[in-house]
N, CA, C, O and CB atoms as a CASP TS submission, in Angstrom:
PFRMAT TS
TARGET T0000
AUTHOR 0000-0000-0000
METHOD Language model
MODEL 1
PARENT N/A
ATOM      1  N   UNK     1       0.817  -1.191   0.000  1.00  0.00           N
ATOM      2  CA  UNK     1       0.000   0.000   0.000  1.00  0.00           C
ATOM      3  C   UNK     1       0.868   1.265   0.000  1.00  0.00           C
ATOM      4  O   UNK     1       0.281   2.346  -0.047  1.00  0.00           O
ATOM      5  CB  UNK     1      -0.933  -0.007   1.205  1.00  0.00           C
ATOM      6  N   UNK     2       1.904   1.244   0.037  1.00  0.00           N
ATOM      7  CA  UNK     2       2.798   2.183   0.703  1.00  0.00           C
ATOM      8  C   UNK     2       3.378   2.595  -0.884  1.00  0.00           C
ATOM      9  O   UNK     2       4.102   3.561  -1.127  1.00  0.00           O
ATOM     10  CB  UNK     2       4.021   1.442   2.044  1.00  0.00           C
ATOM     11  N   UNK     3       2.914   1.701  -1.780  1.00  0.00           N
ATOM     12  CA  UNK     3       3.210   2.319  -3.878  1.00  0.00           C
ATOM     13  C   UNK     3       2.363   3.517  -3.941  1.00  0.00           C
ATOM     14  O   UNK     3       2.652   4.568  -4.512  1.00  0.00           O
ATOM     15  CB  UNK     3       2.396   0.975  -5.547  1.00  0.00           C
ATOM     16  N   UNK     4       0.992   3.175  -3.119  1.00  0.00           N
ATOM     17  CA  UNK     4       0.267   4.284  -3.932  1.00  0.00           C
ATOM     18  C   UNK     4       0.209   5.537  -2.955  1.00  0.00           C
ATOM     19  O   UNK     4       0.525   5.633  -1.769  1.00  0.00           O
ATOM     20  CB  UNK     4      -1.337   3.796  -4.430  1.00  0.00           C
ATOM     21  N   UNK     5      -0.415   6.672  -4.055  1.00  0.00           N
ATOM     22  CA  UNK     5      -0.752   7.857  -2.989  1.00  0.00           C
ATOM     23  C   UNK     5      -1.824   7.914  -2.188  1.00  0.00           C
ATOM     24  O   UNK     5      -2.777   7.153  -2.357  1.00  0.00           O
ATOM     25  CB  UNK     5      -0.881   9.007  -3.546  1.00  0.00           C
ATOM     26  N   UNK     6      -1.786   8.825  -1.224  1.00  0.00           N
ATOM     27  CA  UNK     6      -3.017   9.122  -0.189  1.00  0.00           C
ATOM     28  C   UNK     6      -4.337   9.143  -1.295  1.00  0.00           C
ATOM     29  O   UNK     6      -5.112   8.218  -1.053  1.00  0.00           O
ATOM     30  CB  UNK     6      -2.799  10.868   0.784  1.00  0.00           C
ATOM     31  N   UNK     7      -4.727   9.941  -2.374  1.00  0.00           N
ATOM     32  CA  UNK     7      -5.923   9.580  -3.160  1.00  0.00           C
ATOM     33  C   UNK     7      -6.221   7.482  -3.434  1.00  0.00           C
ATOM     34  O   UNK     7      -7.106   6.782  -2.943  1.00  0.00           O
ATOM     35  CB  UNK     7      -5.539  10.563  -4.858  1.00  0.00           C
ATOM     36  N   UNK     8      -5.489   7.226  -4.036  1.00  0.00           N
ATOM     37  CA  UNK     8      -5.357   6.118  -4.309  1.00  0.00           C
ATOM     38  C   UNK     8      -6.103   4.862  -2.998  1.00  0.00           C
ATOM     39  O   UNK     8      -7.117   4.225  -2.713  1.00  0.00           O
ATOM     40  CB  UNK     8      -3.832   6.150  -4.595  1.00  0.00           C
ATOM     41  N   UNK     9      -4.863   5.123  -2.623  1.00  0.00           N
ATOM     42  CA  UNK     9      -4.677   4.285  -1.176  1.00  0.00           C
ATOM     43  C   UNK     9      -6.056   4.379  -0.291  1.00  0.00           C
ATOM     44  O   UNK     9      -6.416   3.448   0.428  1.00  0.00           O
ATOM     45  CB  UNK     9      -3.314   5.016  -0.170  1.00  0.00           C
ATOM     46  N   UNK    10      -6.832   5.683  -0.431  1.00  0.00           N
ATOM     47  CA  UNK    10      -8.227   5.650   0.353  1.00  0.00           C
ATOM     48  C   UNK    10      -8.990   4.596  -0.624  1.00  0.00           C
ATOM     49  O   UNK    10      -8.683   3.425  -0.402  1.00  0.00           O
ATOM     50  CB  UNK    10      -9.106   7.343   0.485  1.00  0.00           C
ATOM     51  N   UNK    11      -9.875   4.796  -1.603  1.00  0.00           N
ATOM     52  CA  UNK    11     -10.361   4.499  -2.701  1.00  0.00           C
ATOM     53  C   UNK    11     -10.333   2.644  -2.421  1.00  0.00           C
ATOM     54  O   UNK    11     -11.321   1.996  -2.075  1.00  0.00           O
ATOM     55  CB  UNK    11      -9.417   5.271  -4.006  1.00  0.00           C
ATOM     56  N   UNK    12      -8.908   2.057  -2.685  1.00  0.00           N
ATOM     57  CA  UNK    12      -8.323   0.764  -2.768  1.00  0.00           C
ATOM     58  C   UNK    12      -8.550   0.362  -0.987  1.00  0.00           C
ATOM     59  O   UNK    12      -8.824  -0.824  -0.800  1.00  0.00           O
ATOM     60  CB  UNK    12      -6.506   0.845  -3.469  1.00  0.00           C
ATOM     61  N   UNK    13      -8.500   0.830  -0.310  1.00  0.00           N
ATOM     62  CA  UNK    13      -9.074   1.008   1.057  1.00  0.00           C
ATOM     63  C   UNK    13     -10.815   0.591   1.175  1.00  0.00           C
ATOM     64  O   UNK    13     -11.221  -0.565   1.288  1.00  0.00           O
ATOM     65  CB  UNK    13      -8.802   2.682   1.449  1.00  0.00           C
ATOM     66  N   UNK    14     -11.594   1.680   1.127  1.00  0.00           N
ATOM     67  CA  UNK    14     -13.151   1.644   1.153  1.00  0.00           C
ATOM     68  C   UNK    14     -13.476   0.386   0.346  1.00  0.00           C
ATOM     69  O   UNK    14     -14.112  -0.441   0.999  1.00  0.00           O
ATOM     70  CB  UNK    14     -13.897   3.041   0.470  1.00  0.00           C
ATOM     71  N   UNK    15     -13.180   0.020  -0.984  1.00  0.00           N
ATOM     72  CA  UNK    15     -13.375  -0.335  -1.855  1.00  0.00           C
ATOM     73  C   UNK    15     -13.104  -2.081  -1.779  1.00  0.00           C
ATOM     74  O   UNK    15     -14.062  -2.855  -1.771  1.00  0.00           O
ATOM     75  CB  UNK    15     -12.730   0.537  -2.644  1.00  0.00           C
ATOM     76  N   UNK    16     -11.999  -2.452  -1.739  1.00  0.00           N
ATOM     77  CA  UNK    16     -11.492  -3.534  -1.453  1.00  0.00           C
ATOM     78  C   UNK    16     -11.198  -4.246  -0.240  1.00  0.00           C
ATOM     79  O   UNK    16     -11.167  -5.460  -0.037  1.00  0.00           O
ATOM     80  CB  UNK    16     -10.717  -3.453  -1.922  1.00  0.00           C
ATOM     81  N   UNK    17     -10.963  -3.158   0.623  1.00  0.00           N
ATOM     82  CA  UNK    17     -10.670  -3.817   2.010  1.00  0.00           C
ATOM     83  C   UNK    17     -11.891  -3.481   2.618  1.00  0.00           C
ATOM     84  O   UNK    17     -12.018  -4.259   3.563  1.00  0.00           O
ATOM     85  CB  UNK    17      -9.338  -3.282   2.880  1.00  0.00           C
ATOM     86  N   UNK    18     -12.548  -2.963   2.579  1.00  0.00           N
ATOM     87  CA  UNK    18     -13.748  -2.181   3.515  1.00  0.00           C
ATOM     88  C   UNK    18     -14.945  -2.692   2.968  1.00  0.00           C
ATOM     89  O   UNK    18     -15.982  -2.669   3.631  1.00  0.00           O
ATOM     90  CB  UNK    18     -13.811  -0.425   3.441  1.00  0.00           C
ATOM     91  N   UNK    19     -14.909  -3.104   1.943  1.00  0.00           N
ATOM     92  CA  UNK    19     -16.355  -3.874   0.637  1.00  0.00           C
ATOM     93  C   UNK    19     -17.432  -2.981   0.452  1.00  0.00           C
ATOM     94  O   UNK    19     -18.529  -3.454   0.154  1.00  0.00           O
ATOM     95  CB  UNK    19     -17.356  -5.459   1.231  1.00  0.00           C
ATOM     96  N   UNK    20     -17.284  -1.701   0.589  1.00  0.00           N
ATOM     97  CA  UNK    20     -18.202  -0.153  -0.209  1.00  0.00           C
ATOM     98  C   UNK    20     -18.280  -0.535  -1.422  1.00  0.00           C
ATOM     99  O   UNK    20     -17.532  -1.211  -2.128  1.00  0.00           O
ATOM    100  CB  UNK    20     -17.408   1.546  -0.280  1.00  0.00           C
ATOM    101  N   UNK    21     -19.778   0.229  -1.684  1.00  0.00           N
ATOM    102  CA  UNK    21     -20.253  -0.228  -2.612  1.00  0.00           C
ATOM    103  C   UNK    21     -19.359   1.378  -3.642  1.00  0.00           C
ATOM    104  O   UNK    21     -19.249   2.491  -3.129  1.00  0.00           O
ATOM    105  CB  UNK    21     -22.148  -0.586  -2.375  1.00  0.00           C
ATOM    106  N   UNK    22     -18.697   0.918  -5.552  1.00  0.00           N
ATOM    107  CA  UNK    22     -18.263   2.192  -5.476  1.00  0.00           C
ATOM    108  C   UNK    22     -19.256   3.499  -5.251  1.00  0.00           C
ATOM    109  O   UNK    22     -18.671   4.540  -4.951  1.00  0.00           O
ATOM    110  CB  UNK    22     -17.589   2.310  -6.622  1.00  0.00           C
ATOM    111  N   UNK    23     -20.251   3.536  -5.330  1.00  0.00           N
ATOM    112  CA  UNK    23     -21.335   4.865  -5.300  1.00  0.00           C
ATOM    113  C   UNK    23     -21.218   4.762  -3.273  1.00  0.00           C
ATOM    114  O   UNK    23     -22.125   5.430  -2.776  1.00  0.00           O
ATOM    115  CB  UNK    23     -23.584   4.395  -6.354  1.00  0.00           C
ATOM    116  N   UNK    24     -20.612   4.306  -2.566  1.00  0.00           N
ATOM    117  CA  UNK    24     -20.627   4.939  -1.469  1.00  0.00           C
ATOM    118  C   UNK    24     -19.195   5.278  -1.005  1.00  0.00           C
ATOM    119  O   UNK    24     -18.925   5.892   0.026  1.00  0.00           O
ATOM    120  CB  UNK    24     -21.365   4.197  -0.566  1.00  0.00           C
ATOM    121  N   UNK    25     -18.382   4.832  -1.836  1.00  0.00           N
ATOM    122  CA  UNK    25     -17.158   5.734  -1.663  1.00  0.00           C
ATOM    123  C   UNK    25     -17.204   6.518  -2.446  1.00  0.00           C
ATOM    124  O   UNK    25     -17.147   6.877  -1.270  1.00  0.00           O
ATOM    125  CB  UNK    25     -15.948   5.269  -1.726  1.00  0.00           C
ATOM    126  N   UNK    26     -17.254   7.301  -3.301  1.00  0.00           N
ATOM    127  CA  UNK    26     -18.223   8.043  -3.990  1.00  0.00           C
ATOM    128  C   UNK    26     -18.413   9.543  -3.045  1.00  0.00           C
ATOM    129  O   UNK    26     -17.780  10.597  -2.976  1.00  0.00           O
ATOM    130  CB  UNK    26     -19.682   7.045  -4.127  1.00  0.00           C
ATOM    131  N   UNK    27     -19.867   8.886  -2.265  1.00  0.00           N
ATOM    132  CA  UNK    27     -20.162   9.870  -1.467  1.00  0.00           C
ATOM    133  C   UNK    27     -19.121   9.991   0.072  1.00  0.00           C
ATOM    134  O   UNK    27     -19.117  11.115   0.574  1.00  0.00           O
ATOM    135  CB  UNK    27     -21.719   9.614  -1.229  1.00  0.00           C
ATOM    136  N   UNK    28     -18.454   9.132   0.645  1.00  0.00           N
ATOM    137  CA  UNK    28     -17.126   9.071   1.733  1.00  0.00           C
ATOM    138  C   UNK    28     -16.653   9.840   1.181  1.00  0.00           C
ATOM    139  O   UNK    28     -17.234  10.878   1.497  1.00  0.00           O
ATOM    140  CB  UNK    28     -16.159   7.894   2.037  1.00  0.00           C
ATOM    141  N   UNK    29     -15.778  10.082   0.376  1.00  0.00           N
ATOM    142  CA  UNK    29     -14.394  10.934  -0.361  1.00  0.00           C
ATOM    143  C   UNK    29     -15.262  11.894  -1.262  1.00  0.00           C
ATOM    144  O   UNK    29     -14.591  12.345  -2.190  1.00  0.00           O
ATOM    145  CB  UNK    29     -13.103   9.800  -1.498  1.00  0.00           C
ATOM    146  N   UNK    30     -16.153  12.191  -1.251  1.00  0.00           N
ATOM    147  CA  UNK    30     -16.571  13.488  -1.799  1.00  0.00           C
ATOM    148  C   UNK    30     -15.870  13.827  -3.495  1.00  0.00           C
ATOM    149  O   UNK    30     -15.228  14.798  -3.896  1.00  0.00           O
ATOM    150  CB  UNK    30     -16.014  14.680  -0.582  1.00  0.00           C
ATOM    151  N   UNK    31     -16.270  12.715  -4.125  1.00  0.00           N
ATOM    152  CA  UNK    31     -15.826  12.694  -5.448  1.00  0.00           C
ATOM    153  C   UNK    31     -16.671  11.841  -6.243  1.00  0.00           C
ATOM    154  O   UNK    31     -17.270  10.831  -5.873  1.00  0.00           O
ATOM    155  CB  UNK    31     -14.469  12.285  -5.539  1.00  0.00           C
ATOM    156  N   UNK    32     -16.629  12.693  -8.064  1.00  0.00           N
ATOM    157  CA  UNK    32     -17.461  11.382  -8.879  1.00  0.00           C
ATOM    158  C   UNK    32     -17.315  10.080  -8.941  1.00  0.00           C
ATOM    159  O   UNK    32     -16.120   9.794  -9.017  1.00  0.00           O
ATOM    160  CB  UNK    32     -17.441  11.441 -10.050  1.00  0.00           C
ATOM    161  N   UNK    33     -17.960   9.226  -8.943  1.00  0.00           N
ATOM    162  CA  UNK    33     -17.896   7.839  -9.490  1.00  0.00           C
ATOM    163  C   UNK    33     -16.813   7.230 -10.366  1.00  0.00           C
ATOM    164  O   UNK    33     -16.087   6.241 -10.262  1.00  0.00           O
ATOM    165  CB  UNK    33     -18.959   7.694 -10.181  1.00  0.00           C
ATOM    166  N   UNK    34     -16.989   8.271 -11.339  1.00  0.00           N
ATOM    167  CA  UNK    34     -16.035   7.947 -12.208  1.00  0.00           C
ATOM    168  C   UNK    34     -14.606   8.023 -11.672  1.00  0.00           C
ATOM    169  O   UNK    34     -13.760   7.134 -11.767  1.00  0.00           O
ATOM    170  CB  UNK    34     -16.203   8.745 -13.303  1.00  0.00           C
ATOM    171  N   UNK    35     -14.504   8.884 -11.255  1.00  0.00           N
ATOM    172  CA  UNK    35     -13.120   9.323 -10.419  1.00  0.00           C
ATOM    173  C   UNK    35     -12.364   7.936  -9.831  1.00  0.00           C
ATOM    174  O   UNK    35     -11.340   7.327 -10.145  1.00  0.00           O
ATOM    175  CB  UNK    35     -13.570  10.428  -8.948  1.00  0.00           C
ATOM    176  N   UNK    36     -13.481   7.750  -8.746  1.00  0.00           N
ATOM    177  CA  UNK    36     -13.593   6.287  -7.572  1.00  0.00           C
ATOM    178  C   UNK    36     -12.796   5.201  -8.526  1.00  0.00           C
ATOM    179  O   UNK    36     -11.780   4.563  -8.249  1.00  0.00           O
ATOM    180  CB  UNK    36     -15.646   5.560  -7.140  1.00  0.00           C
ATOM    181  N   UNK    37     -13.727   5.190  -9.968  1.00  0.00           N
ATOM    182  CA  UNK    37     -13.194   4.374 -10.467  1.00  0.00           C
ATOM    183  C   UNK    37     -12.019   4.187 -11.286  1.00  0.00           C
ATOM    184  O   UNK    37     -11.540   3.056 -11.371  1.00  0.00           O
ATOM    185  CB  UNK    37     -13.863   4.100 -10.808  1.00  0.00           C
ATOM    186  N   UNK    38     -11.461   5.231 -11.943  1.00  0.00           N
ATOM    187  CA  UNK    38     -10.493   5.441 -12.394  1.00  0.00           C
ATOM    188  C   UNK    38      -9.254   5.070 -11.155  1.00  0.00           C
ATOM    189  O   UNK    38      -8.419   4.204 -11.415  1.00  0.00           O
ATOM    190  CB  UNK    38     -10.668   6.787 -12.959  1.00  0.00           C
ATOM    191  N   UNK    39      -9.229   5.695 -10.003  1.00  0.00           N
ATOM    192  CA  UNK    39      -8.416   5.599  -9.298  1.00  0.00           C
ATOM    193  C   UNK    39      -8.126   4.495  -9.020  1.00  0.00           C
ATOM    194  O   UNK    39      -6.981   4.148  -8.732  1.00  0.00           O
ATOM    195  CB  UNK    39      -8.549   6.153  -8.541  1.00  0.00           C
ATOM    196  N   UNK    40      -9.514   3.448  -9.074  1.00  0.00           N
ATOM    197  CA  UNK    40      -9.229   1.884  -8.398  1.00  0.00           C
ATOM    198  C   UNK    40      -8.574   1.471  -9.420  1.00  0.00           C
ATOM    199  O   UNK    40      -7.395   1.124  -9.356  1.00  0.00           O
ATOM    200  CB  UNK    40     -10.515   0.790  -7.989  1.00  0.00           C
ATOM    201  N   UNK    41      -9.052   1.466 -10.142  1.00  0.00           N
ATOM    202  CA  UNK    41      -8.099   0.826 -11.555  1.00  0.00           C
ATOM    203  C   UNK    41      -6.313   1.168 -11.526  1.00  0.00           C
ATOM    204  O   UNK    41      -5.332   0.425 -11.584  1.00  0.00           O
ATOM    205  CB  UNK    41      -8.793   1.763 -13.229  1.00  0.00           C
ATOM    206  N   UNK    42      -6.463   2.529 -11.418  1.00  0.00           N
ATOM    207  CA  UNK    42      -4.934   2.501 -11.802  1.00  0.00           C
ATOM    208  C   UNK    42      -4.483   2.496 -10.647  1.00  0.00           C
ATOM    209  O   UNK    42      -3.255   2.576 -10.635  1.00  0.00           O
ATOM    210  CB  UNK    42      -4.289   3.617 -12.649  1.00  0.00           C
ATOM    211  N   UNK    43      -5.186   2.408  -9.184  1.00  0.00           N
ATOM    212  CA  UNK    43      -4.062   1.566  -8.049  1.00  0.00           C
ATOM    213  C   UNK    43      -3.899  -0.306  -8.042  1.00  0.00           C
ATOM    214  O   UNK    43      -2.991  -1.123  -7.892  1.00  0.00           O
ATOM    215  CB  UNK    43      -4.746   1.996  -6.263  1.00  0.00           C
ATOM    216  N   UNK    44      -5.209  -0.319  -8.271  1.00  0.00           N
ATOM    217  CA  UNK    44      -4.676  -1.915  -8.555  1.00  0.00           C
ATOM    218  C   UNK    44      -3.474  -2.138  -9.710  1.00  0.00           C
ATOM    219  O   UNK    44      -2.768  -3.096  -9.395  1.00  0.00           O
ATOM    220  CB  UNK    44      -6.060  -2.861  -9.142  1.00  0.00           C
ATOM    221  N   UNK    45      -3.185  -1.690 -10.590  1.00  0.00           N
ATOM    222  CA  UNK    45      -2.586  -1.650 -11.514  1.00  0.00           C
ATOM    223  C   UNK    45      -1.224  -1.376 -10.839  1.00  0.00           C
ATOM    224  O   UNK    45      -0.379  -2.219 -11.137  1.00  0.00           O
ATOM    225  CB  UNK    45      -3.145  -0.808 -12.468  1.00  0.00           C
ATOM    226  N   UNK    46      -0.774  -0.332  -9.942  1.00  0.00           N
ATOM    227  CA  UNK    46       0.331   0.417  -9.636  1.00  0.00           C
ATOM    228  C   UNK    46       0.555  -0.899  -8.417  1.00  0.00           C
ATOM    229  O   UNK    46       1.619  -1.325  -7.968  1.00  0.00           O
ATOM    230  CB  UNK    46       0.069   2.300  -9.177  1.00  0.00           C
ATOM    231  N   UNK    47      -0.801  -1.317  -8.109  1.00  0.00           N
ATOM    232  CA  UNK    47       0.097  -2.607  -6.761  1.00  0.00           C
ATOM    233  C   UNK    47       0.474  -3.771  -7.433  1.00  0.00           C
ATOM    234  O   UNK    47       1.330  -4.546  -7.006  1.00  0.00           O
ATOM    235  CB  UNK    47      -1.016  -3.359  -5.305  1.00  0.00           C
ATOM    236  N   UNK    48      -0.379  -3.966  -8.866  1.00  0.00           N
ATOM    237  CA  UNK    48       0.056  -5.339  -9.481  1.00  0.00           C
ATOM    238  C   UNK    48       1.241  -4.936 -10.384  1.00  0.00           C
ATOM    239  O   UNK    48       1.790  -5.939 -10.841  1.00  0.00           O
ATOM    240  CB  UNK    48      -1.205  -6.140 -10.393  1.00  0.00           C
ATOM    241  N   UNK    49       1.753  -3.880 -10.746  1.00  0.00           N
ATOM    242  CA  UNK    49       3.740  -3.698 -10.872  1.00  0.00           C
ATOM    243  C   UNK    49       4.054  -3.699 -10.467  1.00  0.00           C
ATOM    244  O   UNK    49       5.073  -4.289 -10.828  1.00  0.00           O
ATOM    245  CB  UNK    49       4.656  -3.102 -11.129  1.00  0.00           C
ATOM    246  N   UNK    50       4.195  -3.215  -8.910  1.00  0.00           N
ATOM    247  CA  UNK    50       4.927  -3.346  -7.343  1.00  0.00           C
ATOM    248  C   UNK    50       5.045  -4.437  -7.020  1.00  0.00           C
ATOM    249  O   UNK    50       6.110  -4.664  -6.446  1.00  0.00           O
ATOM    250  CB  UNK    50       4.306  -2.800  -6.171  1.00  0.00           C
ATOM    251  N   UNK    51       4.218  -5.474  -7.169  1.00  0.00           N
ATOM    252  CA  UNK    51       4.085  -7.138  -6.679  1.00  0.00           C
ATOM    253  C   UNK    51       5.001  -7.584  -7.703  1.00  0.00           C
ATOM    254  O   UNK    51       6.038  -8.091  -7.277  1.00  0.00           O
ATOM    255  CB  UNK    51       2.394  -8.025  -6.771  1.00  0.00           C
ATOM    256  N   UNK    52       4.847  -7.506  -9.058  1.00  0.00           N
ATOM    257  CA  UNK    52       5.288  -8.597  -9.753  1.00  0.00           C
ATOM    258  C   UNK    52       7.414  -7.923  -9.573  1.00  0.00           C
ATOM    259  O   UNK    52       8.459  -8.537  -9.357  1.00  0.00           O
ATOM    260  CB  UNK    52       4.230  -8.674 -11.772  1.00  0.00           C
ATOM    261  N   UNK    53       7.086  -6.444  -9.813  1.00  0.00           N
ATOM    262  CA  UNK    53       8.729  -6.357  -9.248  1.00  0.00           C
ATOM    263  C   UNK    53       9.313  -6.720  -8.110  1.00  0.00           C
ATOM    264  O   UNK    53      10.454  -7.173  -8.020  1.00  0.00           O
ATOM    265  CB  UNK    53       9.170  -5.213  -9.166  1.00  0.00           C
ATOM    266  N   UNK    54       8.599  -6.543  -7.276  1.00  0.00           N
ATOM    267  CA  UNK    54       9.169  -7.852  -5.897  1.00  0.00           C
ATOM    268  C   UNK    54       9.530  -8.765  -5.975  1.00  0.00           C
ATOM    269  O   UNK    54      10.596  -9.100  -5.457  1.00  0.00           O
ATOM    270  CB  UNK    54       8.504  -8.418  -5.043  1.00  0.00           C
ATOM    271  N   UNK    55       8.675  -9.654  -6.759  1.00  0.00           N
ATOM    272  CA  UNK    55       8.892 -10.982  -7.279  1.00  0.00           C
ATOM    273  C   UNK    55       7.928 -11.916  -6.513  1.00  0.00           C
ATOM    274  O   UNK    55       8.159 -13.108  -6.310  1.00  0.00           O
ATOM    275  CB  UNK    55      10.413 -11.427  -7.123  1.00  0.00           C
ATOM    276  N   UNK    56       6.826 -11.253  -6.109  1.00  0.00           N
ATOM    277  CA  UNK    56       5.139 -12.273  -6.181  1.00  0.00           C
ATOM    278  C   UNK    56       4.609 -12.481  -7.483  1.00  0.00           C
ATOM    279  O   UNK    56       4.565 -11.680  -8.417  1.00  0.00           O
ATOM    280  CB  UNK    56       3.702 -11.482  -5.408  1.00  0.00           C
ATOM    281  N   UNK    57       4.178 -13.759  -7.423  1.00  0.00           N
ATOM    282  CA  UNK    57       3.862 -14.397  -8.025  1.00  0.00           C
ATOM    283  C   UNK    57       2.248 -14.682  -8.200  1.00  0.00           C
ATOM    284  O   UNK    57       1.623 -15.481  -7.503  1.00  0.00           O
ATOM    285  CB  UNK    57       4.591 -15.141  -7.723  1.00  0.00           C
ATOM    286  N   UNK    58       1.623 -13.791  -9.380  1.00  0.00           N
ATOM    287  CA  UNK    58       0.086 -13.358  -9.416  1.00  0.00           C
ATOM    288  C   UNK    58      -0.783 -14.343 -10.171  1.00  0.00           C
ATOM    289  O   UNK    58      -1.992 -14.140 -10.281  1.00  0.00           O
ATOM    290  CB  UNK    58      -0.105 -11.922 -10.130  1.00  0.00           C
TER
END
């Protein structure tokens, strides 16, 4: 967690670890939907290059 930024890292937070629905992180973080979702995407993305450069195995 420590790849992504404070935007990110909330989002991948509520979302994945917390199981919010995205339209209620959404309204938590005071941002569009779309946003929510863009961000999840490209933090999962930024943790699944961080993993595989470690050398986990996905």
């Amino acid at each position: 967690m420590k790849a992504l930024d404070f935007d990110h890292r909330g989002v991948v937070v509520l979302v994945d670890l917390e199981d919010f629905l995205l339209e209620t992180a959404a309204q938590i973080t005071n941002i569009p939907i779309g946003t929510v979702k863009s961000r999840l995407f490209n933090a999962r993305e930024r943790l699944r290059t961080h993993l595989l450069a470690e050398g986990v195995d996905l």
